[in-house]
C-alpha positions as YAML, in Angstrom:
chain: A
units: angstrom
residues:
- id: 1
  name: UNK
  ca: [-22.54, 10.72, -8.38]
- id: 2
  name: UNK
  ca: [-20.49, 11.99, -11.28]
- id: 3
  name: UNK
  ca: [-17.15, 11.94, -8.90]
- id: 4
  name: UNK
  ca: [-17.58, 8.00, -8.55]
- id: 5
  name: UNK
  ca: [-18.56, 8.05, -12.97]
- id: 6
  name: UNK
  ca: [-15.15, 9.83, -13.54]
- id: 7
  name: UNK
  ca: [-13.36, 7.95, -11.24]
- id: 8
  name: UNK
  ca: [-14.08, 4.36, -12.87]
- id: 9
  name: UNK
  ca: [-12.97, 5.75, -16.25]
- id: 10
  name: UNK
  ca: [-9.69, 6.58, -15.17]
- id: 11
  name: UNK
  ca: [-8.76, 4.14, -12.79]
- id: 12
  name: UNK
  ca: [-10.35, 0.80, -14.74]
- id: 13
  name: UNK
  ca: [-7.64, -1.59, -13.02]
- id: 14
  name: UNK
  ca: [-9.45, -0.77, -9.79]
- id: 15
  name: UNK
  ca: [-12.46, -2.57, -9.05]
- id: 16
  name: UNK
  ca: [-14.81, 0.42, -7.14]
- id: 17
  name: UNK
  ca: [-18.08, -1.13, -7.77]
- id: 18
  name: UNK
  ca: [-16.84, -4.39, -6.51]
- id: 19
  name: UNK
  ca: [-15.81, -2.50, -3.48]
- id: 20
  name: UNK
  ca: [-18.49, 0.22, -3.14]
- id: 21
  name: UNK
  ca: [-20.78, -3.31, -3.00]
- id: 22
  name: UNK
  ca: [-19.00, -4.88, -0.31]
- id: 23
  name: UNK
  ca: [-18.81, -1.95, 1.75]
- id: 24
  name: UNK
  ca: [-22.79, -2.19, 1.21]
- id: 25
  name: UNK
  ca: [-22.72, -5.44, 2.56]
- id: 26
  name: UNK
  ca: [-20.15, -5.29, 5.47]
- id: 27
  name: UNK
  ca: [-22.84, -2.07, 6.54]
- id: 28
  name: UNK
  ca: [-25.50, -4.25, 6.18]
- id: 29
  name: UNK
  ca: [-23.97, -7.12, 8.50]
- id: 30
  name: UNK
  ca: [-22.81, -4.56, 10.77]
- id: 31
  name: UNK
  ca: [-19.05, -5.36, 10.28]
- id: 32
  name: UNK
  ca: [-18.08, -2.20, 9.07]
- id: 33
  name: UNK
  ca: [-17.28, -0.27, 12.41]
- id: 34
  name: UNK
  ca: [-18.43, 2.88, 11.35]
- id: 35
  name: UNK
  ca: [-20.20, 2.60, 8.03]
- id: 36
  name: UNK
  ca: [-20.90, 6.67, 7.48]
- id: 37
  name: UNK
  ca: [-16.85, 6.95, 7.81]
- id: 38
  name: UNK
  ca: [-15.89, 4.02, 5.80]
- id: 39
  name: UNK
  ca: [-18.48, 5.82, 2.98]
- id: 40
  name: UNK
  ca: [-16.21, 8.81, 3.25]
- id: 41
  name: UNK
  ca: [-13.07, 6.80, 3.10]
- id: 42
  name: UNK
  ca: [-13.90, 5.16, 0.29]
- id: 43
  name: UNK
  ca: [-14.63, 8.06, -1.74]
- id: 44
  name: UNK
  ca: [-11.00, 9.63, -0.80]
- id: 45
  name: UNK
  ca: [-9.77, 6.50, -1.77]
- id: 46
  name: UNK
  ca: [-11.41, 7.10, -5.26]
- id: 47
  name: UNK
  ca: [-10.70, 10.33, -5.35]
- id: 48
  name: UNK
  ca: [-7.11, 9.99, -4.98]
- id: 49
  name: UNK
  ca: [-7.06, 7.26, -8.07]
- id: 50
  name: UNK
  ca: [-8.89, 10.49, -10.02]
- id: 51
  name: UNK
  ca: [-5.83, 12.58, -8.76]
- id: 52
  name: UNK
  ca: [-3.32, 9.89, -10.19]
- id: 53
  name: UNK
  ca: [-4.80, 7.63, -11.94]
- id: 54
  name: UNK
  ca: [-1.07, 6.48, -13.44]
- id: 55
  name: UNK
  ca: [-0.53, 4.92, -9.54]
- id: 56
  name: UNK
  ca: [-3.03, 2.44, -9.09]
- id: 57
  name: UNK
  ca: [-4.19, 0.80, -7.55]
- id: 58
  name: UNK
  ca: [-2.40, 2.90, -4.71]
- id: 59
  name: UNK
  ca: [-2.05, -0.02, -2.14]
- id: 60
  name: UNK
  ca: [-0.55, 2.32, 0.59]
- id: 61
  name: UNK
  ca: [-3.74, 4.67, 0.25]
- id: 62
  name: UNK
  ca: [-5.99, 2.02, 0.39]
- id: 63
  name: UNK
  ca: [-4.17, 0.82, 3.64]
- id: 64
  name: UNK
  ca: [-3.67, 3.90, 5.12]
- id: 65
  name: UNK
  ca: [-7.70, 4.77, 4.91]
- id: 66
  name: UNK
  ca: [-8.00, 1.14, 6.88]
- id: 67
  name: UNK
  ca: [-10.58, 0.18, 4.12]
- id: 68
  name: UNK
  ca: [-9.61, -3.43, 4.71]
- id: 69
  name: UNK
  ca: [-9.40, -3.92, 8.75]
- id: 70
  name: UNK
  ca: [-11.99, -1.37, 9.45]
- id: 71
  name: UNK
  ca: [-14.59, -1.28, 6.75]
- id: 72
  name: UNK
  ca: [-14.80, -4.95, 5.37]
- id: 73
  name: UNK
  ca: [-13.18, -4.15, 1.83]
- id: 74
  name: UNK
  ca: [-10.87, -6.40, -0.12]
- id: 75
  name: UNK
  ca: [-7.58, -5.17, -0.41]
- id: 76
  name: UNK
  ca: [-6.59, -4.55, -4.38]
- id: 77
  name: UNK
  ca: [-3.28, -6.71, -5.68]
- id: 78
  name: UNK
  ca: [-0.13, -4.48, -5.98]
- id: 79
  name: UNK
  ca: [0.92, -3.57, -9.54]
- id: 80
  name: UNK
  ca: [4.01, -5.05, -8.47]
- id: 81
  name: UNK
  ca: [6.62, -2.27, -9.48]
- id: 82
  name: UNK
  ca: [6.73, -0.40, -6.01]
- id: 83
  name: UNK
  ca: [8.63, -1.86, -2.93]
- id: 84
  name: UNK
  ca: [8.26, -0.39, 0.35]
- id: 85
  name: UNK
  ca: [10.75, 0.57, 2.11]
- id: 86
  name: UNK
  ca: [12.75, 1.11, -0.76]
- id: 87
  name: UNK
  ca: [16.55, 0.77, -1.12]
- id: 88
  name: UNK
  ca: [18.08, 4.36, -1.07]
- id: 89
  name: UNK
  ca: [21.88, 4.41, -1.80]
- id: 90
  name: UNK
  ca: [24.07, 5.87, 0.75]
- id: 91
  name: UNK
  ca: [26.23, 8.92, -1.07]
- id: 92
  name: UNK
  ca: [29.05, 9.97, 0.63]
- id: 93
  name: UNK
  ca: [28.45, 13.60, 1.39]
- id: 94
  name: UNK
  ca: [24.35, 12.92, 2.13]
- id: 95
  name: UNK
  ca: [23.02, 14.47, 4.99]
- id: 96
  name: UNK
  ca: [21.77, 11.81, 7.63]
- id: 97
  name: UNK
  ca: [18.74, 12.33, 10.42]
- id: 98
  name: UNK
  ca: [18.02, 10.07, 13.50]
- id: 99
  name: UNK
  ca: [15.04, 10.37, 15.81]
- id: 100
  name: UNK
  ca: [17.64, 10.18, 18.34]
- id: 101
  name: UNK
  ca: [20.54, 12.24, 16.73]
- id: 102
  name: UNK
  ca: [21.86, 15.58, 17.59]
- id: 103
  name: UNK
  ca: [21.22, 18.94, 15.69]
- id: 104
  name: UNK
  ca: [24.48, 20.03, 17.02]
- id: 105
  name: UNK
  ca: [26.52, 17.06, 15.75]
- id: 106
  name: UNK
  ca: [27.99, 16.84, 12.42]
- id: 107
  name: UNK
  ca: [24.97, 15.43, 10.18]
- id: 108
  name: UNK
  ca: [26.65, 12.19, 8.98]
- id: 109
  name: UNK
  ca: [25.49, 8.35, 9.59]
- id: 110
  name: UNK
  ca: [27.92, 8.23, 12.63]
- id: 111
  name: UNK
  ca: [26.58, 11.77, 13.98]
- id: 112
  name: UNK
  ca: [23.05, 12.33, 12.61]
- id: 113
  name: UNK
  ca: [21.13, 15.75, 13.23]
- id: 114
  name: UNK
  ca: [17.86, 15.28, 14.82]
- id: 115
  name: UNK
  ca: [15.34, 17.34, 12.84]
- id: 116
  name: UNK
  ca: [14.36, 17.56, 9.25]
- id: 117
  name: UNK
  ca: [15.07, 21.39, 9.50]
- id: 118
  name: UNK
  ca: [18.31, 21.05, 10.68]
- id: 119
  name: UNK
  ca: [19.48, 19.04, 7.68]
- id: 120
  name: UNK
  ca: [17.64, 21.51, 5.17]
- id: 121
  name: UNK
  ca: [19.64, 24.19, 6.46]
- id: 122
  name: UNK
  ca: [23.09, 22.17, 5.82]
- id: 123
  name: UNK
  ca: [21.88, 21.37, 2.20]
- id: 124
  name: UNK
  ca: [21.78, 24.99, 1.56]
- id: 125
  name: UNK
  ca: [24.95, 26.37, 1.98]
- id: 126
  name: UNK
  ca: [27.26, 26.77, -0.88]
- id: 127
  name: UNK
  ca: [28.28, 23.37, -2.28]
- id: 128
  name: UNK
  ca: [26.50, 21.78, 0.73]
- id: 129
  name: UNK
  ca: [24.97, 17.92, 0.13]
- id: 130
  name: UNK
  ca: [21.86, 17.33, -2.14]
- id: 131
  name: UNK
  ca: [20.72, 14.30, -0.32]
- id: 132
  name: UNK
  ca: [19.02, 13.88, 3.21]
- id: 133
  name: UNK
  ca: [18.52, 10.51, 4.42]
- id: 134
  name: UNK
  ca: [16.45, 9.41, 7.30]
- id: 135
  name: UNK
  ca: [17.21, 6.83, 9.76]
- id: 136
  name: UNK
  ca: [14.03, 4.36, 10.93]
- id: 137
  name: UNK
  ca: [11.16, 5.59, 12.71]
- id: 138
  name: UNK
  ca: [8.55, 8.60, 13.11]
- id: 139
  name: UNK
  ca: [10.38, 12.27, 12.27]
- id: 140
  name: UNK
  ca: [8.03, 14.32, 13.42]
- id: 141
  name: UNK
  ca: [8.15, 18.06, 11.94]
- id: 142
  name: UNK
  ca: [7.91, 21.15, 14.23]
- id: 143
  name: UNK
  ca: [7.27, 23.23, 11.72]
- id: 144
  name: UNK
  ca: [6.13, 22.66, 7.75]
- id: 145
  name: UNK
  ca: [9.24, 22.37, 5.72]
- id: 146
  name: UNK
  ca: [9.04, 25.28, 2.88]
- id: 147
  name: UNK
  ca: [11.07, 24.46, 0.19]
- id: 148
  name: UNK
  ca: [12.21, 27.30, -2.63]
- id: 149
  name: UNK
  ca: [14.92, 27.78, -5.40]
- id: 150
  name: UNK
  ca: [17.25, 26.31, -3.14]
- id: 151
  name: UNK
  ca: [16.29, 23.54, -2.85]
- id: 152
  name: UNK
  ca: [16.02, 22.47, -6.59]
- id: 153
  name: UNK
  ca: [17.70, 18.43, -6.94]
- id: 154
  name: UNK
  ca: [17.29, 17.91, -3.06]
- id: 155
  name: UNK
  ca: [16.77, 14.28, -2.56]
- id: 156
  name: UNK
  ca: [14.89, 13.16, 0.73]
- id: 157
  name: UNK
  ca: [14.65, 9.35, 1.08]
- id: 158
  name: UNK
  ca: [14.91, 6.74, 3.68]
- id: 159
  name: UNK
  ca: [18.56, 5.15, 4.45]
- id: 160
  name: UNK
  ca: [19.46, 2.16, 2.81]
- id: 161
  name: UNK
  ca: [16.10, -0.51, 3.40]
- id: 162
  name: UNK
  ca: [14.96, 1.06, 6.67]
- id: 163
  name: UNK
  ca: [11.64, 2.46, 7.17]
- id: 164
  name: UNK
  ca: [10.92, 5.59, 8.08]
- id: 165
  name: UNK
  ca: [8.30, 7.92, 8.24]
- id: 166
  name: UNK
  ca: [7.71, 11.87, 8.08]
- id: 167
  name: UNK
  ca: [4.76, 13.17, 10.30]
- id: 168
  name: UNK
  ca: [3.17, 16.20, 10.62]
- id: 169
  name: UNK
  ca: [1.46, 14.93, 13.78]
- id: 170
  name: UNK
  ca: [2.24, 15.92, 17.43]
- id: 171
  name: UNK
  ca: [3.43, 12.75, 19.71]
- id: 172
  name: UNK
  ca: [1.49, 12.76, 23.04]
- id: 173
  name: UNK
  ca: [2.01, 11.33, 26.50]
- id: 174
  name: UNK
  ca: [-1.32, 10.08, 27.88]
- id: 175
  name: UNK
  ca: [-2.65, 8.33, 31.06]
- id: 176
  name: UNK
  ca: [-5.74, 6.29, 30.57]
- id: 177
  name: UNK
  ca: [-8.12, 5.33, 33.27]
- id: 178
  name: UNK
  ca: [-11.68, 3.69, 33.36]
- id: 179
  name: UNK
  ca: [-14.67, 6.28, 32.22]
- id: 180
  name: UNK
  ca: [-17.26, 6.52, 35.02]
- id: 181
  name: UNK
  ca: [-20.90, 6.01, 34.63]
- id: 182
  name: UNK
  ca: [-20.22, 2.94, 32.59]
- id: 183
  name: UNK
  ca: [-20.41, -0.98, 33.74]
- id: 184
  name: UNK
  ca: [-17.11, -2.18, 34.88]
- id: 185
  name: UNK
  ca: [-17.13, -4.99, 31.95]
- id: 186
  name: UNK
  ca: [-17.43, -2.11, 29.67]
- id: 187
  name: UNK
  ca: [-13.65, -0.97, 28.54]
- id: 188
  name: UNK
  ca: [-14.60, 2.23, 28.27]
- id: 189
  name: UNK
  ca: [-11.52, 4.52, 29.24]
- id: 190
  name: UNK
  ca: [-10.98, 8.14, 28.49]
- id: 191
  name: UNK
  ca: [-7.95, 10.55, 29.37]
- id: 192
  name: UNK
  ca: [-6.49, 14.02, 28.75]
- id: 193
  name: UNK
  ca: [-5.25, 15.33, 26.17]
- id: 194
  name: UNK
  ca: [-3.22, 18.88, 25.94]
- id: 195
  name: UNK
  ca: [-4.34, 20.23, 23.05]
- id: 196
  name: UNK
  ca: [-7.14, 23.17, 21.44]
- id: 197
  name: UNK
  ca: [-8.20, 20.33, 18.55]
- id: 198
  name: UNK
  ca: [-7.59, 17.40, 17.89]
- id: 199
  name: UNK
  ca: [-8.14, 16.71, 13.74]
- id: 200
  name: UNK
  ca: [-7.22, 13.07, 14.48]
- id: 201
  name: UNK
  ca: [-5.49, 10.54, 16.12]
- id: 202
  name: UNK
  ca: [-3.29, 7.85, 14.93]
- id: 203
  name: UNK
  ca: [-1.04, 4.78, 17.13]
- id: 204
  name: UNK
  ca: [2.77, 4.84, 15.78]
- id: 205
  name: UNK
  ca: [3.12, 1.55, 15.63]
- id: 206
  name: UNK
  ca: [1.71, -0.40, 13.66]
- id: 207
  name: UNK
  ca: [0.86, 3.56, 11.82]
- id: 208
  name: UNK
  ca: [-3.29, 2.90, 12.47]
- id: 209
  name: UNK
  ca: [-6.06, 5.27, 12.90]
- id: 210
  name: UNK
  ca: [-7.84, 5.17, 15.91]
- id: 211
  name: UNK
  ca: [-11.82, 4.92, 15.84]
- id: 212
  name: UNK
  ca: [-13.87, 7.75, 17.05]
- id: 213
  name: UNK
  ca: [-15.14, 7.04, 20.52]
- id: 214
  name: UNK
  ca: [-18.36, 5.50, 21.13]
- id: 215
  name: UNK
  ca: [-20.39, 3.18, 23.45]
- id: 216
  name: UNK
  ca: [-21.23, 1.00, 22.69]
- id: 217
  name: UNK
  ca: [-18.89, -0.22, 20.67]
...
């Protein structure tokens, strides 16, 4: 209880009793698809207003936790000072990355590298670029990007107004096919997955969460 006390003194322009009620009633109708999660998303939510309180109401938290679409909560209006994607300059000497570029090709808009790493490693030579720029879509990382002392007045940003995002996820291929020992009108599928643990699983696009499995529904 005293996390959701500190939270409404800090973060005032957010309405969380409004929303803690209508996540009480959404539960109560049964709208909210899974109302123990949503409880826990809703706290992050509030959690991450205590963290910075200076950004709410943190629109692209609140949508990324799917407390709208999945747990019956009114979206909060945007202050109305951030734009997403932003509009990122293009410098002359910035290092460029394409989900389909090349990590042997030069770096530049015409001949992008491929990974995030590759274009850290061209920042850091001696009077190499300060600016990586990333083309639209999902980068996903290999490996955690570390950044040191060498890295101090490295800009990463999207290029120009396109949107693109930096994942720490692992893309999988997967073959779905009807679950036995369930009706046939059911739509219950299942398939295979090649991995020790699986923390979570999100669809690219739209970027969504996908709901625990459960029947029914």
């Amino acid at each position: 209880m005293r996390l959701w006390a500190v939270v409404v003194a800090v973060a005032s322009a957010v309405d969380l009793a409004g929303m803690r009620a209508q996540l009480r009633a959404a539960a109560a109708r049964k709208d909210a698809v899974n109302s123990t999660e949503c409880y826990a998303r809703l706290l992050t939510y509030e959690y991450a207003l205590e963290l910075q309180p200076d950004r709410a109401p943190m629109v692209e938290a609140f949508d990324a936790l799917e407390l709208e679409a999945t747990c019956g909560v009114d979206r909060p209006e945007p202050n109305g000072t951030a734009v997403f994607p932003p509009t990122t300059p293009v410098v002359a000497d910035a290092v460029v990355v394409a989900v389909d570029g090349d990590d042997s090709a030069a770096g530049t808009a015409d001949a992008p590298f491929r990974t995030a790493a590759r274009a850290l490693e061209a920042t850091r030579v001696d009077g190499g670029p300060s600016t990586i720029l990333f083309r639209s879509g999902v980068h996903f990382l290999n490996e955690t990007i570390a950044l040191d002392a060498r890295d101090a007045g490295l800009t990463l940003a999207n290029y120009e107004a396109e949107e693109a995002w930096l994942s720490g996820g692992r893309p999988l291929a997967t073959e779905w096919s009807a679950a036995p020992g369930f009706p046939d009108d059911a739509n219950v599928y299942q398939t295979k997955i090649d991995a020790d643990r699986v923390v979570g699983l999100h669809v690219v696009s739209p970027h969504k969460r996908f709901v625990r499995a459960r029947f029914p529904n």
